[in-house]
C-alpha positions as CSV (number, residue, x, y, z in Angstrom):
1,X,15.6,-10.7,-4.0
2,X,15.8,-12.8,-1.2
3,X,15.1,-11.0,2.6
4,X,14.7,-11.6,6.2
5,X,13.1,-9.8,8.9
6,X,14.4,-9.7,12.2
7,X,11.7,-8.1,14.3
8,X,14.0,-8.6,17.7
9,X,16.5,-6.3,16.8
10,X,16.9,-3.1,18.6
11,X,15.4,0.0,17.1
12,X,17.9,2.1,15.0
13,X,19.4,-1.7,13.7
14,X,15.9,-2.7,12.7
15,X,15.7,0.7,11.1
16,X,18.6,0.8,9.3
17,X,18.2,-3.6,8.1
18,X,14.9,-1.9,6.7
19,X,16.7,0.9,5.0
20,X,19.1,-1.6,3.7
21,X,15.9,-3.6,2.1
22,X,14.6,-0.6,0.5
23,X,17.8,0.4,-1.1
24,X,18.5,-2.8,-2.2
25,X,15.3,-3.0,-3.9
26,X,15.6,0.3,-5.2
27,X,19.7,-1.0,-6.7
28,X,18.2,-4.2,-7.9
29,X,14.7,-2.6,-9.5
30,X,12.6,-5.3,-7.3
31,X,9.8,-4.4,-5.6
32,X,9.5,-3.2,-1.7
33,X,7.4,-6.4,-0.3
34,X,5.2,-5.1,2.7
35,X,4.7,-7.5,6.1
36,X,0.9,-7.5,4.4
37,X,0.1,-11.0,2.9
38,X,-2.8,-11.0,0.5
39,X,-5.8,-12.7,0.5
40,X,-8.3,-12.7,-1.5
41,X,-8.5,-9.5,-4.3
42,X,-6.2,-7.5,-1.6
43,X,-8.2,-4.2,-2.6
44,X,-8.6,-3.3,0.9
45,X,-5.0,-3.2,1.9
46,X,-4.3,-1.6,-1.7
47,X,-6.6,1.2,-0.5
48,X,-5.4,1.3,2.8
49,X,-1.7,2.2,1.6
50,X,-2.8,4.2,-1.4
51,X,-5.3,6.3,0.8
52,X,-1.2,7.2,2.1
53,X,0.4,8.4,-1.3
54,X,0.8,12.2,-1.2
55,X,2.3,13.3,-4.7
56,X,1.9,17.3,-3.6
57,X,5.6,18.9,-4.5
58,X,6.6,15.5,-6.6
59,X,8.6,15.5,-10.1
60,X,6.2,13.1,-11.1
61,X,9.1,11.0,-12.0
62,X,6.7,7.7,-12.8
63,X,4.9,10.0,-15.5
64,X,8.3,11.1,-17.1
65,X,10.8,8.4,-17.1
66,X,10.9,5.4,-19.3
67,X,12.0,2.6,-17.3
68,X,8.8,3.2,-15.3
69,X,7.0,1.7,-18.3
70,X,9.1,0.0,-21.2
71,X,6.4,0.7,-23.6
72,X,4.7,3.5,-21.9
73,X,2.0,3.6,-19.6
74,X,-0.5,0.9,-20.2
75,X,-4.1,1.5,-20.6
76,X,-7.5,-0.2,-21.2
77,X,-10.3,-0.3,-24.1
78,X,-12.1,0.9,-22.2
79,X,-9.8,3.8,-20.6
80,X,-9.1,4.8,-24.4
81,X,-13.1,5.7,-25.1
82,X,-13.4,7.6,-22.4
83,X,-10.0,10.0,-23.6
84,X,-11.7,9.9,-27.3
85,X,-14.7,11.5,-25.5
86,X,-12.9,13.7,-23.5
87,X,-10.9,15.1,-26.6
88,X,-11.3,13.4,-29.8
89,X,-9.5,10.9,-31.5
90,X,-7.4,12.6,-34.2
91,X,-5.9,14.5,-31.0
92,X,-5.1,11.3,-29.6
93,X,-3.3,9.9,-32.8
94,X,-1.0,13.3,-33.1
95,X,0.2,12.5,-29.4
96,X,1.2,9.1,-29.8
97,X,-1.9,7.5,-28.3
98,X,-3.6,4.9,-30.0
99,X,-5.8,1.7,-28.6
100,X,-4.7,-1.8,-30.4
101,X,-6.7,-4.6,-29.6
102,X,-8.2,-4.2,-25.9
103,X,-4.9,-2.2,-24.9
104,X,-2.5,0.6,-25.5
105,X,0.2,2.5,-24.5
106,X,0.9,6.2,-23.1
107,X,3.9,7.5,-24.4
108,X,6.7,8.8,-21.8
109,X,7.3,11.0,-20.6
110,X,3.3,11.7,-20.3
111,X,1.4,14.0,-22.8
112,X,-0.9,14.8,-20.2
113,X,1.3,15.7,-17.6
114,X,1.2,19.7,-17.0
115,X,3.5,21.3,-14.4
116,X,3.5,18.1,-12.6
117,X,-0.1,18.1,-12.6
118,X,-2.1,15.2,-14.4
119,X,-4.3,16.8,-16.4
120,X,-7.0,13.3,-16.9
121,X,-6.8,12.7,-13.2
122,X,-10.8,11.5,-13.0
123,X,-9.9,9.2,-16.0
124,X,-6.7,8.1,-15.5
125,X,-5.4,4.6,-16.5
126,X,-5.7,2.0,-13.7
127,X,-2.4,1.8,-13.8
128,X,-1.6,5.1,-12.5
129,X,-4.6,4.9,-10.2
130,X,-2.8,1.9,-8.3
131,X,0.4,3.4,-8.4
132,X,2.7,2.8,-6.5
133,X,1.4,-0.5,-6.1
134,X,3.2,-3.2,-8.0
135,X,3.4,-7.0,-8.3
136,X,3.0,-8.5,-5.5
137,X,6.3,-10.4,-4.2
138,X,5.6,-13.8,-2.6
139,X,6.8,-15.0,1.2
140,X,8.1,-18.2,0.8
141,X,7.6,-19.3,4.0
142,X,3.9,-19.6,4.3
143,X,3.7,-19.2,-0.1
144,X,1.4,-16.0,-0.2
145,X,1.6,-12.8,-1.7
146,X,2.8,-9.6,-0.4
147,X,1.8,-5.9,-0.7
148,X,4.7,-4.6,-2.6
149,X,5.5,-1.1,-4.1
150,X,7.7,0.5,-6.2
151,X,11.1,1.3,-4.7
152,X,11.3,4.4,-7.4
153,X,8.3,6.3,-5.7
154,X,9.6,8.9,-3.0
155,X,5.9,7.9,-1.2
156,X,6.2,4.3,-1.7
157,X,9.6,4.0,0.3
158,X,8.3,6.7,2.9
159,X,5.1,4.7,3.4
160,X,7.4,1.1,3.3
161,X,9.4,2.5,6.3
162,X,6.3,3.7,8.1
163,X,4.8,0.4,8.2
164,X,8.2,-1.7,9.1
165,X,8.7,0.4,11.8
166,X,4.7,1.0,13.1
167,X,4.4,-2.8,13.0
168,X,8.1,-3.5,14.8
169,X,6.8,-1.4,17.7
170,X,3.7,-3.5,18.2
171,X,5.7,-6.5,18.1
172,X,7.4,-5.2,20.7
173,X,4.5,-4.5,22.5
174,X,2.8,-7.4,22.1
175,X,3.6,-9.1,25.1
176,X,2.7,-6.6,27.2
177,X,-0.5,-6.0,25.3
178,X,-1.3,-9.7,25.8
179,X,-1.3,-9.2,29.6
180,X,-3.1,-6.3,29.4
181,X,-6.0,-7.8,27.6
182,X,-6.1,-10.4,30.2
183,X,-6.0,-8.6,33.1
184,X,-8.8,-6.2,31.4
185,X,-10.9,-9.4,30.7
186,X,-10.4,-10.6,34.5
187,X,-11.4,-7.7,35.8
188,X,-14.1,-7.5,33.8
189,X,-15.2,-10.7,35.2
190,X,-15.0,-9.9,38.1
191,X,-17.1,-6.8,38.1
192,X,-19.9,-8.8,36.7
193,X,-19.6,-10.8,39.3
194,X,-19.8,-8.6,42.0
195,X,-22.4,-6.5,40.1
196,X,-24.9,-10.2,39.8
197,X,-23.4,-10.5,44.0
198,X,-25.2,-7.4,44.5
199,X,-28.1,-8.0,42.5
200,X,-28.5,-10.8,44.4
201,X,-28.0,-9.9,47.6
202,X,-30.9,-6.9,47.1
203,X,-33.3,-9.3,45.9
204,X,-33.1,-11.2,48.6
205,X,-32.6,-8.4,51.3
206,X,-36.3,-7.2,49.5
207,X,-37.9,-10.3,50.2
């Protein structure tokens, strides 16, 4: 999916071209790219925006419905021992659940989903840990990666709106934040200078 920001529009257009972006992702089962580029691991910005996911009153619908995971939910080897320890391996089998190789797959909708509740939440798979965080979509002007979530997540396109719009006021004010800074670093200035005038002037008025 191919997309363009125009940060000078006016408010509700630049609202509603970001609106348009998210449903468009949402039609076309893309991901939402964030104005975040990624460098290095990108764990800190992951954690910034995941640190904003509130699932409280959700229908869960990334633990129930298939095309949220072809296969199911991916997990690890390492994921798997610690559900054998949690409740035995036979108990996995009967629910579908079984490792091969170094991964496996979760059937949907979830087994251990309980009145919208998760009932492994401390050992969730990764992959649920980092939801909505998806693959990251690439900015081809400048050829990095971008922050990108799930258009299917209620909180992902809440959060994706919040972060258009918080950055496309700073733009905004970023002219006038410019002069601010500079008249706050002149003035600065030129209170140390009158503060070493002074200094001055009483050392030598002590002499």
């Amino acid at each position: 999916m191919q997309f363009e920001i125009n940060w000078e529009l006016p408010e509700a257009e630049f609202r509603h071209q970001i609106e348009t972006l998210i449903r468009d992702a949402r039609k076309s089962g893309m991901v939402i790219p964030l104005p975040c580029h990624i460098t290095g691991s990108g764990l800190e910005l992951m954690a910034l925006v995941l640190s904003q996911v509130n699932c409280d009153n959700c229908d869960a619908p990334c633990c129930r419905l298939q095309k949220f995971a072809e296969f199911g939910i991916p997990f690890l080897a390492t994921e798997y021992q610690a559900l054998v320890e949690r409740m035995g391996e036979d108990k996995l089998t009967k629910m579908g659940i079984k490792l091969s190789g170094n991964t496996g797959y979760i059937p949907t909708p979830c087994p251990f989903l309980h009145k919208n509740l998760c009932s492994i939440y401390d050992i969730r798979p990764l992959v649920c840990i980092q939801y909505p965080v998806e693959s990251a979509a690439v900015d081809d002007t400048v050829g990095l990666e971008m922050l990108s979530l799930d258009p299917y997540c209620p909180e992902a396109r809440r959060i994706a709106k919040r972060v258009y719009m918080t950055l496309w006021r700073l733009v905004q004010k970023a002219p006038e934040v410019t002069s601010q800074a500079s008249d706050l670093e002149k003035g600065a200035r030129m209170e140390e200078m009158l503060r070493e005038l002074k200094r001055t002037t009483d050392e030598e008025g002590g002499k």
